[in-house]
N, C-alpha and C positions, 0 to 999 in steps of 0.2 A: 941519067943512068937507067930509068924505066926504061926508055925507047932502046937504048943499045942494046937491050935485052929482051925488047919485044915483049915487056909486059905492061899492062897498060897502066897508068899513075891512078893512088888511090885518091877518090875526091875527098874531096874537104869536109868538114864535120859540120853539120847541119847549124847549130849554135839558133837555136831558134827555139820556139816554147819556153817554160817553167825547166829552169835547167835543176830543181832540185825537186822535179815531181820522180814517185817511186815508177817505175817501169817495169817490166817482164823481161827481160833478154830470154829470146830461143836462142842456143847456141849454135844448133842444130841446121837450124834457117837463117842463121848472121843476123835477124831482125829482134827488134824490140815493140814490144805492145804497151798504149794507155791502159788505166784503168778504166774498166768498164769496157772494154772489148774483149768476145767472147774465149780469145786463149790465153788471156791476164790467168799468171799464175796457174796455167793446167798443163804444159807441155813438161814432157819427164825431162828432157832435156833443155832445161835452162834455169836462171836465176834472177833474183830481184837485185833492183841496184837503181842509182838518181839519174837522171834521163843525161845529165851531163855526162856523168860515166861512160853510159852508151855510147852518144857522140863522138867521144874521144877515142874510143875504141873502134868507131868508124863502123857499128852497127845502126842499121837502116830505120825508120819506123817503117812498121808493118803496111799503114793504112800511107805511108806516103808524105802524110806531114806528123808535125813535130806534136808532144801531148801539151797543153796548157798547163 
């Protein structure tokens, strides 16, 4: 159905790390932050939630991989 429509499929959900560590969601930037990286918790635009959550939601980590 993606491709007939020329858009392109969403990937798959990371399912990696501590799936009930607290995260950052940017909403703003579709990514999510560990704790202890510098925009945990400072972006106006976003909210806290369990890193599985993110996943699911198909929000990225910031840094590339998944938090412990």
């Amino acid at each position: 159905m993606h491709l007939s429509l020329g858009l392109k499929p969403s990937p798959p959900p990371i399912n990696t790390g501590n799936p009930d560590t607290k995260v950052w969601i940017d909403m703003h930037m579709a990514l999510y932050c560990c704790s202890g990286e510098d925009a945990f918790g400072k972006t106006s635009k976003g909210r806290f939630a369990k890193q599985r959550d993110a996943q699911l939601d198909h929000f990225e980590p910031a840094t590339g991989k998944a938090c412990d």
